[in-house]
N, C-alpha and C positions, 0 to 999 in steps of 0.2 A: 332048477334054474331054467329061464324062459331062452331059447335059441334067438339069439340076433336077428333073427329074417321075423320071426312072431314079435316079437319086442318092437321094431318099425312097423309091422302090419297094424298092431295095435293101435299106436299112436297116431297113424293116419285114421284111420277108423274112427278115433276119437275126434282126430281134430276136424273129420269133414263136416258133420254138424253146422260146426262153428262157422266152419269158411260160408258154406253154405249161405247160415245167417247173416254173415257181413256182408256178401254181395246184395243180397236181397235187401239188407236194409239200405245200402248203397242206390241201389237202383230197384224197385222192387216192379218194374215193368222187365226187366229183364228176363230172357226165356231162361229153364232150367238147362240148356245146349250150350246157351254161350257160357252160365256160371262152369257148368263139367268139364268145359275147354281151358276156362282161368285157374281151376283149383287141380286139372289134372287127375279128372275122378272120369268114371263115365254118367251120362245123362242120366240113365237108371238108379243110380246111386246117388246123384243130385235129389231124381224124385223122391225118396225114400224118404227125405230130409223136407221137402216142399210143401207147403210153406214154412218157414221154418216153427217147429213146436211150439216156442216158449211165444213167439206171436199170436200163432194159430191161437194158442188157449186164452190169451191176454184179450183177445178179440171176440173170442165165441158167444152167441148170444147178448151178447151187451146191447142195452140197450136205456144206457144213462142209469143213474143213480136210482135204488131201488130207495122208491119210503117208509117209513118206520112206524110200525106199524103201534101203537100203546096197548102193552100187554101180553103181545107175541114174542116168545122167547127164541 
């Protein structure tokens, strides 16, 4: 069985990601200081998160639709 104080650290852990990601999509000029101040984390652990992943990868190298090529599998 996990001790109550591990069982909370967890799910803040988990959940700062997320927080992370909703301010940034909120406001995505906002510095990673003020999101640490709203979510109660510190700035350092903000950055750990910054920008948030699933954008960061959503974003990376794109650069419009790739064409198809006939015969390339």
């Amino acid at each position: 069985m996990i001790p109550a104080d591990q069982d909370s650290a967890a799910q803040v852990a988990a959940a700062t990601p997320a927080a992370v990601a909703y301010w940034y999509q909120q406001d995505p000029s906002m510095h990673p200081a003020q999101i640490a101040e709203r979510i109660g984390r510190s700035e350092r652990t903000v950055r750990r998160y910054w920008p948030p992943a699933k954008l960061q990868r959503a974003n990376a190298h794109h650069h419009g639709p790739q064409p198809t090529v006939p015969g390339a599998s």
